[in-house]
VMD Tcl script that builds the backbone (N, CA, C; Angstrom):
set m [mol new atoms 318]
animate dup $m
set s [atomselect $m all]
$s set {name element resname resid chain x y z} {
  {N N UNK 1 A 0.848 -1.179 0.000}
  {CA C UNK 1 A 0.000 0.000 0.000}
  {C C UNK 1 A 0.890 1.238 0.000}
  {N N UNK 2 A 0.945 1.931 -1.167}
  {CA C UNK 2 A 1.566 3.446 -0.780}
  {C C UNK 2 A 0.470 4.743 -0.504}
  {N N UNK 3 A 1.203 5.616 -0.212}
  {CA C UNK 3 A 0.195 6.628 0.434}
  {C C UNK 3 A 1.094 7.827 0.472}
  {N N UNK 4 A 0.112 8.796 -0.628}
  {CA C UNK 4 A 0.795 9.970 -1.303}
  {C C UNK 4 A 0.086 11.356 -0.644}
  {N N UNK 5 A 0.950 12.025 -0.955}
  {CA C UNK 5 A 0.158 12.907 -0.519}
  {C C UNK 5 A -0.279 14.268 -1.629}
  {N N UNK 6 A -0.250 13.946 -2.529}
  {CA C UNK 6 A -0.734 14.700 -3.755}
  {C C UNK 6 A -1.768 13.850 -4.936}
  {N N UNK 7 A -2.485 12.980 -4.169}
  {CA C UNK 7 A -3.239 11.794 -4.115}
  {C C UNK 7 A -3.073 10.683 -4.832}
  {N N UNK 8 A -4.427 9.994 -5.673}
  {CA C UNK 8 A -4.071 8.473 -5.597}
  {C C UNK 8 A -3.114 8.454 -6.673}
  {N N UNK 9 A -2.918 8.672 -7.909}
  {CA C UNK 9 A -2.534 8.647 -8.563}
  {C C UNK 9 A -0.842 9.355 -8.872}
  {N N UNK 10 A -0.305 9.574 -7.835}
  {CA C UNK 10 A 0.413 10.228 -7.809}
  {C C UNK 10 A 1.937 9.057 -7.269}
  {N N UNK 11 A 3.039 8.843 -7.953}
  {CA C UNK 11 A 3.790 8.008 -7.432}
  {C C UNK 11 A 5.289 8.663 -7.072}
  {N N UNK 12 A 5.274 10.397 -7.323}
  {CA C UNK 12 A 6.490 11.011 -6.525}
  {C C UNK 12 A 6.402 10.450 -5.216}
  {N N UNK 13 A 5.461 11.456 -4.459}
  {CA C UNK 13 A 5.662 11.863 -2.911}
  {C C UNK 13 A 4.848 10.409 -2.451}
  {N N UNK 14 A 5.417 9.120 -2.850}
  {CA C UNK 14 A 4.906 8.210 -2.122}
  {C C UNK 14 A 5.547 7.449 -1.192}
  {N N UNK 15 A 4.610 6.856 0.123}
  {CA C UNK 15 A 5.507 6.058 0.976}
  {C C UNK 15 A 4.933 4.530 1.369}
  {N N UNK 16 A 5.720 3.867 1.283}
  {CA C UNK 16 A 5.491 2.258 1.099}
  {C C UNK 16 A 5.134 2.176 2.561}
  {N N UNK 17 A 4.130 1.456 3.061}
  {CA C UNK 17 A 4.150 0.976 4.297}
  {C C UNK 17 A 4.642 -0.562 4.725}
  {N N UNK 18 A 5.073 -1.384 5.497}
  {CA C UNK 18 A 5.376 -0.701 6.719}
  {C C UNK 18 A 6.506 -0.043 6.559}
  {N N UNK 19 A 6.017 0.970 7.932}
  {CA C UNK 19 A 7.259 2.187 8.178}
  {C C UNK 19 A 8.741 1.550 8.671}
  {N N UNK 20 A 9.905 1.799 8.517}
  {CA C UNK 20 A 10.943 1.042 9.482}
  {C C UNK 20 A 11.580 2.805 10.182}
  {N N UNK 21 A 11.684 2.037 11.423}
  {CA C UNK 21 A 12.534 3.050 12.599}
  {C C UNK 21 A 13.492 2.925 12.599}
  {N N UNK 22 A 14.113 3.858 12.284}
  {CA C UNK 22 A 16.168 3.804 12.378}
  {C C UNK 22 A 16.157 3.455 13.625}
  {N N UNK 23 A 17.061 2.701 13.574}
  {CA C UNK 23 A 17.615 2.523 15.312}
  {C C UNK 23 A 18.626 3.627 15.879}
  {N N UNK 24 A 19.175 3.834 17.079}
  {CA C UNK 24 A 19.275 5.262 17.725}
  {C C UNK 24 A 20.531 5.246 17.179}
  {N N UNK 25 A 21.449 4.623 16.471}
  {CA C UNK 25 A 23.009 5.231 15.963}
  {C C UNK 25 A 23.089 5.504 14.611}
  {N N UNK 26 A 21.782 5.297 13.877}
  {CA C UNK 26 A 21.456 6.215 12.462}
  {C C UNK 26 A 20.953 7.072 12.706}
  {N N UNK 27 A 21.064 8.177 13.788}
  {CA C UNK 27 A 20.410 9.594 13.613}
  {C C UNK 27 A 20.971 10.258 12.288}
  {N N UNK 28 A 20.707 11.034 11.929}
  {CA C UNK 28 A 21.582 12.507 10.889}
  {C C UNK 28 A 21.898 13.199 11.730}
  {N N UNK 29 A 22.945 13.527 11.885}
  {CA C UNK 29 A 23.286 15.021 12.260}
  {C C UNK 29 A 22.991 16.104 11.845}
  {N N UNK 30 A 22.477 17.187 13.203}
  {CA C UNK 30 A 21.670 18.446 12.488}
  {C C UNK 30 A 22.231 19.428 12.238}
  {N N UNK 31 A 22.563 19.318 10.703}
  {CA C UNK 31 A 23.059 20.115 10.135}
  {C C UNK 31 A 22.330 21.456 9.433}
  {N N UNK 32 A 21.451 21.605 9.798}
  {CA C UNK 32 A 20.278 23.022 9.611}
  {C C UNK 32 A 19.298 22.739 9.366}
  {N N UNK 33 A 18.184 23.212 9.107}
  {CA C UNK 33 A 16.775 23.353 9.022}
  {C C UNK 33 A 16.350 22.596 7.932}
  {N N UNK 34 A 15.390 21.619 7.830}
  {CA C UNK 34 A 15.163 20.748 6.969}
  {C C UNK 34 A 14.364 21.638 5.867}
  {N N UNK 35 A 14.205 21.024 4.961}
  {CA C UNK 35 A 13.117 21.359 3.662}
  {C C UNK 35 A 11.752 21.956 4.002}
  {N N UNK 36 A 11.396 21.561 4.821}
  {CA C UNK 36 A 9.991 21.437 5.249}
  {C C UNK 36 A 10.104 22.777 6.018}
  {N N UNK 37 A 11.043 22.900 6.947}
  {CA C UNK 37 A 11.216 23.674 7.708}
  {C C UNK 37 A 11.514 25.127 7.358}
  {N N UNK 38 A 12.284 24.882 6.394}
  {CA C UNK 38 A 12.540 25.947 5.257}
  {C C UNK 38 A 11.028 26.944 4.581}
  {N N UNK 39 A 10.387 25.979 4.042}
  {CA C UNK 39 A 9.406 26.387 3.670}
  {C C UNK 39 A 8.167 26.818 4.245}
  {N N UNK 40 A 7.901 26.438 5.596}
  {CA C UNK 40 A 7.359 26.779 6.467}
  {C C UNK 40 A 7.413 27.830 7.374}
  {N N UNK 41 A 8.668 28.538 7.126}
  {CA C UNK 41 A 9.641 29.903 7.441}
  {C C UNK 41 A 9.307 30.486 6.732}
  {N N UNK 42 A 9.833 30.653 5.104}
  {CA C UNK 42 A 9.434 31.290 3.948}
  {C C UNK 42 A 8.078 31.763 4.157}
  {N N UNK 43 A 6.858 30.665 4.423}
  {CA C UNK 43 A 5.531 31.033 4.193}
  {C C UNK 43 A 5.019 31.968 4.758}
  {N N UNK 44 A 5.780 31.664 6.550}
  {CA C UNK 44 A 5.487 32.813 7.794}
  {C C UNK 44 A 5.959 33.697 7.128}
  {N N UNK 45 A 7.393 34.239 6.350}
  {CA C UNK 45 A 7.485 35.487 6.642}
  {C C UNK 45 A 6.756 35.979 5.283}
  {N N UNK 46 A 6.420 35.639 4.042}
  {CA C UNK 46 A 5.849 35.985 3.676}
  {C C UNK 46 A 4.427 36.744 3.869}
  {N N UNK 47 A 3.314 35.691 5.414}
  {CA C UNK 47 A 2.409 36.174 5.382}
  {C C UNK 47 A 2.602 37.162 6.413}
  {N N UNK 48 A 3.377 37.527 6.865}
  {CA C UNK 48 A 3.768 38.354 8.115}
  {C C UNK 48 A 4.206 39.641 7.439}
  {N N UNK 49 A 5.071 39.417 5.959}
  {CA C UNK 49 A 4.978 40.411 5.225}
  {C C UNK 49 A 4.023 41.189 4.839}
  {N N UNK 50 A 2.865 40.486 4.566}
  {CA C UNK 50 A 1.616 40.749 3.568}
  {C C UNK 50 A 1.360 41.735 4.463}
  {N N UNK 51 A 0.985 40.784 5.568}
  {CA C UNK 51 A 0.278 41.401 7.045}
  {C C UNK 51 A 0.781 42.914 6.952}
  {N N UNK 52 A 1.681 43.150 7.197}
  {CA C UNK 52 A 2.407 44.114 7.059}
  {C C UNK 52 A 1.973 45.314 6.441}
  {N N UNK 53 A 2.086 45.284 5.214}
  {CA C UNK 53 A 1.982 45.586 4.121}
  {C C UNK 53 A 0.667 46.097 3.731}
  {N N UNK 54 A -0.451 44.939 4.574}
  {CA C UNK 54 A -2.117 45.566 4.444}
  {C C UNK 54 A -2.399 46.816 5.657}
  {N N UNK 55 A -1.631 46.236 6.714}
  {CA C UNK 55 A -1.897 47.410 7.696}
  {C C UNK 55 A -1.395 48.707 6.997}
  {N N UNK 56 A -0.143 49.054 6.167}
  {CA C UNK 56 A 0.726 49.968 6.024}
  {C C UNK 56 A -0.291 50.901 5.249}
  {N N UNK 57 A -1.286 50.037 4.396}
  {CA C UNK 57 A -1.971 50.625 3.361}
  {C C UNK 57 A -3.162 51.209 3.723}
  {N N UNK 58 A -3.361 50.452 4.661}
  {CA C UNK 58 A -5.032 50.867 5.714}
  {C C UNK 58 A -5.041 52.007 5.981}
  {N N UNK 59 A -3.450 52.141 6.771}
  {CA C UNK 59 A -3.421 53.488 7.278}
  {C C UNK 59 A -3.033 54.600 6.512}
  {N N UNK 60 A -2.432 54.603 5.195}
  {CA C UNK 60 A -2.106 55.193 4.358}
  {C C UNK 60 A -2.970 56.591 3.447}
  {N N UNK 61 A -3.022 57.280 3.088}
  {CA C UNK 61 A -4.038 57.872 1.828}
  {C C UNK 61 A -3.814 57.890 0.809}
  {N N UNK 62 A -5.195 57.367 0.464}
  {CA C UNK 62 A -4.617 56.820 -0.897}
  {C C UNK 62 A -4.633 57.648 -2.365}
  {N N UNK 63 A -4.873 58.999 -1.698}
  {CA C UNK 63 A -5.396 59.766 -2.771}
  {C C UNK 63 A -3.736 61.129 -3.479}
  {N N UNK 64 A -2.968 60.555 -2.373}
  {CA C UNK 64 A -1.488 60.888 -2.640}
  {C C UNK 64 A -0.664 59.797 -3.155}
  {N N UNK 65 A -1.205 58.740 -3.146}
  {CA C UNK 65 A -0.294 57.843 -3.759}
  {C C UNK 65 A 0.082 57.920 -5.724}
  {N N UNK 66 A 0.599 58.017 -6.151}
  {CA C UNK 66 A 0.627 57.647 -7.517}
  {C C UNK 66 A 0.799 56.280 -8.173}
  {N N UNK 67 A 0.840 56.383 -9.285}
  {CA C UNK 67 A -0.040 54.785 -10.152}
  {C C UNK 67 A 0.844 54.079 -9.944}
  {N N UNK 68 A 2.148 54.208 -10.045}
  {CA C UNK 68 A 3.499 52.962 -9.894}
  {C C UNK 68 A 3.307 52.655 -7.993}
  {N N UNK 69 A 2.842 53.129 -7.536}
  {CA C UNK 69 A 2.743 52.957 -5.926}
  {C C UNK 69 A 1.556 51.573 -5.401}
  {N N UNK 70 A 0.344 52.391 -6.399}
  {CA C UNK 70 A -0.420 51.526 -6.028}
  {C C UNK 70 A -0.596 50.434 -6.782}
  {N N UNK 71 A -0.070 50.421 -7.874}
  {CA C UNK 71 A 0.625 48.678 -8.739}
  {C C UNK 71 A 1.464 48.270 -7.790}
  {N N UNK 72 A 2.120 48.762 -7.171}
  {CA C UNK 72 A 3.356 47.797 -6.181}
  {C C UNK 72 A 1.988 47.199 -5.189}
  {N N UNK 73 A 1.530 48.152 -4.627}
  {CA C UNK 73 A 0.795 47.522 -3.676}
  {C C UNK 73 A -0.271 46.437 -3.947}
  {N N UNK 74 A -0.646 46.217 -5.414}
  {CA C UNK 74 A -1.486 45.529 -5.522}
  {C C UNK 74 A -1.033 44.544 -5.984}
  {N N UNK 75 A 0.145 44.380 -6.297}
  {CA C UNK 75 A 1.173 43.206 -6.618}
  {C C UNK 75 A 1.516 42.603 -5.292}
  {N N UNK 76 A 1.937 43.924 -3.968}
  {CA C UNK 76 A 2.203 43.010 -3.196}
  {C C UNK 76 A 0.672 41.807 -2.051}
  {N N UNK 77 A -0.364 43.001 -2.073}
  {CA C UNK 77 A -1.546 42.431 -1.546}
  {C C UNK 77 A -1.849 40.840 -2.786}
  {N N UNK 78 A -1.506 40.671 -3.691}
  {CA C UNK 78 A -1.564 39.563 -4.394}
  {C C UNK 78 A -0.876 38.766 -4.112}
  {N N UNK 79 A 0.406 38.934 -4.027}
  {CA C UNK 79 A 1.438 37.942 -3.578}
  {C C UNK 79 A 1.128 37.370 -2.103}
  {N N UNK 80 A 0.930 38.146 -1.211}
  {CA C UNK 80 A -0.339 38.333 0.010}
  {C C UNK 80 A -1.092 37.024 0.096}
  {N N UNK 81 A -1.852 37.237 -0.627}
  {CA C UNK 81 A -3.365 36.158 -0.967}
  {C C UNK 81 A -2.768 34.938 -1.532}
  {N N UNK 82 A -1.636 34.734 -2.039}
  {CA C UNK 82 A -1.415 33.358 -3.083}
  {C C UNK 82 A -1.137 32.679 -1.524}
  {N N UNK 83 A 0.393 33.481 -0.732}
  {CA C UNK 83 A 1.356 32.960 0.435}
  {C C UNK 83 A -0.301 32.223 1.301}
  {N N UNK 84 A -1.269 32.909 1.334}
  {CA C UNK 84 A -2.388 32.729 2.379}
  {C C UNK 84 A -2.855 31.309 1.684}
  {N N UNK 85 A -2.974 31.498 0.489}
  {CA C UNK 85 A -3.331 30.288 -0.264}
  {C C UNK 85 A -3.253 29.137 -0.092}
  {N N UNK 86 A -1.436 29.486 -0.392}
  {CA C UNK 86 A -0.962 28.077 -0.079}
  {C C UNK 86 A -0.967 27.876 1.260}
  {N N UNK 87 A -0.834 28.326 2.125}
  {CA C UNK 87 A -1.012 27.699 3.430}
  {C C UNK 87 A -2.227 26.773 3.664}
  {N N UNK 88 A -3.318 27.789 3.334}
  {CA C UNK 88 A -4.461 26.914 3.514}
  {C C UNK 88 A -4.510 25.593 2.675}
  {N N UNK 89 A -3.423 25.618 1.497}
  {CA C UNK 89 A -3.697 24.156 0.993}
  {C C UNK 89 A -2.859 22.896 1.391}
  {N N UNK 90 A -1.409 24.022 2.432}
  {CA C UNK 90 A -0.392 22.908 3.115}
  {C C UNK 90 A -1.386 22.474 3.940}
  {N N UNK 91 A -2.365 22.934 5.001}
  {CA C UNK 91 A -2.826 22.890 6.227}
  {C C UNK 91 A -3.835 21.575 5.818}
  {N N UNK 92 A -4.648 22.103 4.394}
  {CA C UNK 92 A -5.481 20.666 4.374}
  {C C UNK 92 A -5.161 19.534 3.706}
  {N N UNK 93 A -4.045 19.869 2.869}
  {CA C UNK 93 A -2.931 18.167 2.520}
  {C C UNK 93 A -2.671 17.141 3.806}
  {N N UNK 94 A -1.872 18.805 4.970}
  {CA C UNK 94 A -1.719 17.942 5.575}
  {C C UNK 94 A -2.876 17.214 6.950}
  {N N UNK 95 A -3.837 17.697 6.959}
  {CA C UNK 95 A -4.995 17.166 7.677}
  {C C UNK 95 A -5.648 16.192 6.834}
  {N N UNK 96 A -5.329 16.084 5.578}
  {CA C UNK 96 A -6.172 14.443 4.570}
  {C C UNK 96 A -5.060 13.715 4.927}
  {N N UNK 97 A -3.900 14.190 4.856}
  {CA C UNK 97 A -2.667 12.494 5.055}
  {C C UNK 97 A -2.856 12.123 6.653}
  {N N UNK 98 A -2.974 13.038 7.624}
  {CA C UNK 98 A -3.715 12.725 8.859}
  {C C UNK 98 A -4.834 11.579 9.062}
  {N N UNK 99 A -5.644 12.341 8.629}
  {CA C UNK 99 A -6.934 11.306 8.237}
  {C C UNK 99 A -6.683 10.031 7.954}
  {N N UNK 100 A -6.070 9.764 6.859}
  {CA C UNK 100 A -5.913 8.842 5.915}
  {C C UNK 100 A -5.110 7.456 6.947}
  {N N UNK 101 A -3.994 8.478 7.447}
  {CA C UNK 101 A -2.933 7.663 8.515}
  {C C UNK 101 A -3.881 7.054 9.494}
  {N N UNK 102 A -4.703 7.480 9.984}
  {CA C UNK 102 A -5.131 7.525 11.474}
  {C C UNK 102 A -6.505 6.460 11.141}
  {N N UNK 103 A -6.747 6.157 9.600}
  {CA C UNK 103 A -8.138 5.893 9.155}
  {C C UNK 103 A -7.170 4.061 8.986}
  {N N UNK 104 A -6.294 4.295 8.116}
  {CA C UNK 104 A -5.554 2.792 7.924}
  {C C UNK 104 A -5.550 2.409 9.382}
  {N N UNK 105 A -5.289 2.400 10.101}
  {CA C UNK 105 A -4.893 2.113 11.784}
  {C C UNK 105 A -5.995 1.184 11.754}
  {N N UNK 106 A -7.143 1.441 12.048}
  {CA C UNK 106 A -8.324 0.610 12.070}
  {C C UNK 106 A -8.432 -0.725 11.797}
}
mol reanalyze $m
mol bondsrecalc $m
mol representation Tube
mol addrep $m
C-alpha cells in the first residue's frame, strides 16, 4: 500500500508501508533546518509580510499615492493572498494524510 500525498494517482511523494525506525546510531546530524522547515519559514514570513503591508496601506491615503505605488501595492496584496493560499492548501494536505494515517490504523 503506498500513500501519497498529492493523491491516488500520484507516485512522486509516495511512501510504502510498513514504516521502518532507524535505530538510535542512524540519527543525521543536524546540520540546519530541513526542507519542510525551510518552507514553512518562507511562508510565515511571507504572510507576516503581507500582514504588514495591508496594515501599512489601511493606514495610508490613498489619494497621494501615484499609479506605480499603487501597482506595487497591488502586486504586493496579491502575492499576500497566493502565500495565504498556499497555506491553507499545506494545512489541508496535511490534515487528509492525517486522516488517511489515522483511518488505515483501524
Amino acid at each position: 500500500m503506498a500513500l501519497s500525498l498529492d493523491g491516488p494517482g500520484s507516485a512522486d511523494a509516495s511512501v510504502s508501508a510498513p514504516f521502518e525506525v532507524p535505530s538510535g546510531d542512524a540519527t543525521p546530524a543536524a546540520e540546519g533546518p530541513s526542507a519542510f522547515e525551510r518552507l514553512a519559514r518562507g511562508l510565515a514570513a511571507a504572510v507576516d509580510g503581507g500582514d504588514a503591508l495591508v496594515d501599512r496601506a489601511a493606514m495610508g491615503s490613498y489619494e497621494r499615492m501615484d499609479a506605480a505605488t499603487l501597482i506595487a501595492l497591488q502586486a504586493g496584496i496579491y502575492r499576500y493572498g497566493e502565500a495565504v493560499d498556499l497555506c491553507a492548501k499545506l494545512v489541508d494536505r496535511m490534515a487528509s494524510a492525517t486522516r488517511t494515517v489515522l483511518e488505515a490504523g483501524r
